[in-house]
C-alpha positions as CSV (number, residue, x, y, z in Angstrom):
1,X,0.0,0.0,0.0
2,X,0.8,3.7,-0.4
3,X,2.4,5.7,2.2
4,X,5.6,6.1,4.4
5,X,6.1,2.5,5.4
6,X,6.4,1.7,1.8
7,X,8.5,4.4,1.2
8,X,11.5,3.6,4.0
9,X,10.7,-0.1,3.5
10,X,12.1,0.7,-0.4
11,X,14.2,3.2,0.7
12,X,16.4,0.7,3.0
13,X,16.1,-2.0,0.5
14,X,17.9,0.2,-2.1
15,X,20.4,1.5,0.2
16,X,21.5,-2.0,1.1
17,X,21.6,-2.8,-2.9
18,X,23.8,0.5,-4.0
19,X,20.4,1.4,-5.9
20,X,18.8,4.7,-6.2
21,X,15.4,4.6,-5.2
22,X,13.5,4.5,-8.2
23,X,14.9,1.5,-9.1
24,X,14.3,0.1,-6.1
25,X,11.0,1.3,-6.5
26,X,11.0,-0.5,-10.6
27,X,12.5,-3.4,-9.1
28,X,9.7,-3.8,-6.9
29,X,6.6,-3.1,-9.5
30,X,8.4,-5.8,-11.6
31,X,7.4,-8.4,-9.1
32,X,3.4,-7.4,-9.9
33,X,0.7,-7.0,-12.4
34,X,-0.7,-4.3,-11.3
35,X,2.3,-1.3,-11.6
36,X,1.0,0.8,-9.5
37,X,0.6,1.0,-5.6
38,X,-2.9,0.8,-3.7
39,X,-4.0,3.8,-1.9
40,X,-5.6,3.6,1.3
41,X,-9.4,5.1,-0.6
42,X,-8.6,2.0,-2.8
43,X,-8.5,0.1,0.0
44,X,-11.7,1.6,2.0
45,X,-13.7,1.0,-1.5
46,X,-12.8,-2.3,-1.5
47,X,-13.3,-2.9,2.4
48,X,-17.0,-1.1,2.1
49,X,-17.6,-3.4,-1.0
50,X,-16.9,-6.5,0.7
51,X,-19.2,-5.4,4.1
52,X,-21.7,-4.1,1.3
53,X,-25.0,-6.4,0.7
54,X,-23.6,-6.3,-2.7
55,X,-21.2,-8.9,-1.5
56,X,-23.4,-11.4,0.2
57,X,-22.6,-14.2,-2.8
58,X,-18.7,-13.9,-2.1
59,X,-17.7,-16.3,0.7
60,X,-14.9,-18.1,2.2
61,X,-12.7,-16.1,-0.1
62,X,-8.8,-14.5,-0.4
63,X,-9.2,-11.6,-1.4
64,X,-6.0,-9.7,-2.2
65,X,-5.4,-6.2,-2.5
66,X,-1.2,-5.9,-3.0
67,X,-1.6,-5.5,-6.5
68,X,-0.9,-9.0,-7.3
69,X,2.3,-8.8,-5.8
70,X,4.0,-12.1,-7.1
71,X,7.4,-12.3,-5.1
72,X,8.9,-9.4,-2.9
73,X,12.1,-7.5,-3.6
């Protein structure tokens, strides 16, 4: 997700690698489908769908919302 975490999370990674940190940052979008991060309203959309009535046929599910991260950096 979004925000300051993320941001020294990359940051330290790409200190540690000799990187700058927007490759760090490419480096880590590589690793998902989605190239982008999630937001936090992204994530209060998607956590006010899933209380919704809208939702009432979706049980017993995953759901993820880390952009399909595949592997982390």
């Amino acid at each position: 997700m979004a925000g300051d975490r993320q941001r020294r999370v990359l940051e330290a990674k790409a200190q540690q690698r000799g990187l700058e940190f927007a490759e760090m940052e490419a480096i880590a979008f590589s690793y998902t489908s989605i190239k982008e991060y999630v937001t936090p309203p992204q994530l209060a959309d998607q956590i006010v769908f899933l209380a919704s009535p809208r939702c009432r046929t979706i049980s017993g599910q995953a759901i993820s919302i880390c952009g399909d991260t595949q592997m982390l950096a």
